[in-house]
C-alpha positions as CSV (number, residue, x, y, z in Angstrom):
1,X,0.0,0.0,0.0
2,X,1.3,3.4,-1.0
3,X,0.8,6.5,1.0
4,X,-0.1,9.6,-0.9
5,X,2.7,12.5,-0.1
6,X,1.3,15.4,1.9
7,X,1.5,18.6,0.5
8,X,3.9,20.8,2.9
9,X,2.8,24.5,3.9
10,X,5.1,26.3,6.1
11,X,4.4,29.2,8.1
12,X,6.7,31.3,10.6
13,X,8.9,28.3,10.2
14,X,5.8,25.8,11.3
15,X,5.0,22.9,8.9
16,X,1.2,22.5,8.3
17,X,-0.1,20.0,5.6
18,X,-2.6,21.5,2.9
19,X,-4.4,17.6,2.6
20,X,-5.0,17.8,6.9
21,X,-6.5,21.4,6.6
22,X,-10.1,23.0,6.6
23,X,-11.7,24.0,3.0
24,X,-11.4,27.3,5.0
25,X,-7.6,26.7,5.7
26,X,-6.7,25.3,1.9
27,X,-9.0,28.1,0.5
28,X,-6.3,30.8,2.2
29,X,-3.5,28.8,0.8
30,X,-4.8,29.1,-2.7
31,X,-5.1,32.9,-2.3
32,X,-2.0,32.9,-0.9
33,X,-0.5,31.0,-3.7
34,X,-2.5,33.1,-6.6
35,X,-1.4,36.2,-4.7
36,X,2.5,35.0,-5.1
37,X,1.9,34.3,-8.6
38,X,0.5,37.4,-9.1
39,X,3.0,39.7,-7.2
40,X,5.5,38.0,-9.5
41,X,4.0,39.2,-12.4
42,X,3.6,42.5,-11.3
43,X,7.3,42.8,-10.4
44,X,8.0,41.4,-14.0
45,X,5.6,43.9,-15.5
46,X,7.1,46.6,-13.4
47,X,10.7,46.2,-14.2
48,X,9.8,46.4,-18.4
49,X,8.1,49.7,-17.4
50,X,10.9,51.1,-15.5
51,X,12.8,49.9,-18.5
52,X,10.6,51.5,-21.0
53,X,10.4,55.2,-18.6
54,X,14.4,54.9,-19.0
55,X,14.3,54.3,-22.6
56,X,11.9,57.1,-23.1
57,X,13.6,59.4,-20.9
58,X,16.8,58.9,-22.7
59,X,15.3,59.5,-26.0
60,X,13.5,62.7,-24.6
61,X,17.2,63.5,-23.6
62,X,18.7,62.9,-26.8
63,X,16.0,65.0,-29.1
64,X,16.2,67.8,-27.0
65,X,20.1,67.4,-27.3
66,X,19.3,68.3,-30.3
67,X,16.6,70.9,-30.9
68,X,19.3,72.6,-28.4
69,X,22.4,72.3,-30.4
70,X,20.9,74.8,-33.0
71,X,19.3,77.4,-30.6
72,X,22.7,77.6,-29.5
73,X,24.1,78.6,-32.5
74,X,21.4,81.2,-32.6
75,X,21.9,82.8,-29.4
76,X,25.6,83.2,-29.5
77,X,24.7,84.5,-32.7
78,X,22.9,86.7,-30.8
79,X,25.3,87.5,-28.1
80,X,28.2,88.1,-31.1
81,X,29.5,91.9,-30.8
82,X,28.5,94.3,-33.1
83,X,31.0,94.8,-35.7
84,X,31.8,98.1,-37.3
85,X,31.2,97.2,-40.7
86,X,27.9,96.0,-40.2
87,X,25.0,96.3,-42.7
88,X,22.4,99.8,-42.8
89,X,19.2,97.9,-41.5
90,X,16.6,98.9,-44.5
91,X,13.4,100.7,-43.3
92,X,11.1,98.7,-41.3
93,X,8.1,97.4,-43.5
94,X,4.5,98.7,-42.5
95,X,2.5,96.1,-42.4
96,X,-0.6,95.4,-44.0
97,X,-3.9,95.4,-43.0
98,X,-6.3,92.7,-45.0
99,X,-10.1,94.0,-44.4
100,X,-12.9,91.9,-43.9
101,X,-14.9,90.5,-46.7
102,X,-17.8,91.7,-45.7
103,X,-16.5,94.9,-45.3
104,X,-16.3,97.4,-47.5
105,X,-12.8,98.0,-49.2
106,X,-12.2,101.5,-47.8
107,X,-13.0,100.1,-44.3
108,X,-9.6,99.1,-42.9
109,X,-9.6,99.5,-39.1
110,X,-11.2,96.0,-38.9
111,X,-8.0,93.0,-39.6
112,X,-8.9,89.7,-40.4
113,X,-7.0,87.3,-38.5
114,X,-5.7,83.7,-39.9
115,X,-7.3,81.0,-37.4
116,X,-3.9,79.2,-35.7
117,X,-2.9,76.3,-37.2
118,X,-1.0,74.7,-34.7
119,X,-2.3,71.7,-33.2
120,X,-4.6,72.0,-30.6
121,X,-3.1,70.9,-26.7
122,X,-5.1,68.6,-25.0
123,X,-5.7,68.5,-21.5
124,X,-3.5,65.7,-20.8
125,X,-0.7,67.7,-21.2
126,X,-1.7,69.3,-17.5
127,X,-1.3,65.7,-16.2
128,X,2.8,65.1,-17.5
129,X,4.7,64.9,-15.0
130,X,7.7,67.5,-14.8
131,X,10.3,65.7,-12.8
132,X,12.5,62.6,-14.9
């Protein structure tokens, strides 16, 4: 005759077996045991997104690296003295002023303005965090 193996549980260093507990009991350990499983992936799932938050942050790093290599140039452009033998600026342009269409021609104390083109910012934007 061959005895069937007990299935060891050990708490605070106490050996219980699952097969000589209450439903209640073996009902706990199976939470328990779904609760490891699922703290595991979690952990998994948490490290690739630490990993990905790097990755992005180095990217957002790297582009502005960028953009900010040529704005730069243009402020110590900028900054550069004055040199003697710089160029007359020509006479500032007066700009125009586009009446409505619906306004007469000779009307011209009403400017049309072009609608913005830029794309619009959503509200998210309020939610980015500002610290990396």
């Amino acid at each position: 005759m061959t005895e069937k193996q007990k299935t060891p549980v050990v708490i605070d260093d106490t050996t219980y077996y699952f097969e000589d507990m209450t439903q209640q009991q073996q009902l706990f350990v199976n939470h328990l045991a779904d609760l490891d499983r699922k703290i595991g992936t979690t952990q998994f799932n948490l490290d690739q997104l630490n990993v990905g938050k790097q990755a992005f942050v180095e990217l957002l790093k790297n582009s502005l690296n960028t953009v900010a290599q040529p704005l730069a140039n243009v402020q110590s452009a900028v900054d550069a003295p004055v040199s003697d033998t710089a160029p007359v600026a020509e006479a500032p342009v007066e700009p125009t002023v586009v009446a409505p269409s619906d306004a007469p021609a000779t009307d011209t104390t009403q400017a049309t303005v072009a609608p913005d083109s830029s794309p619009a910012v959503t509200d998210s934007a309020a939610n980015v965090p500002t610290n990396f």
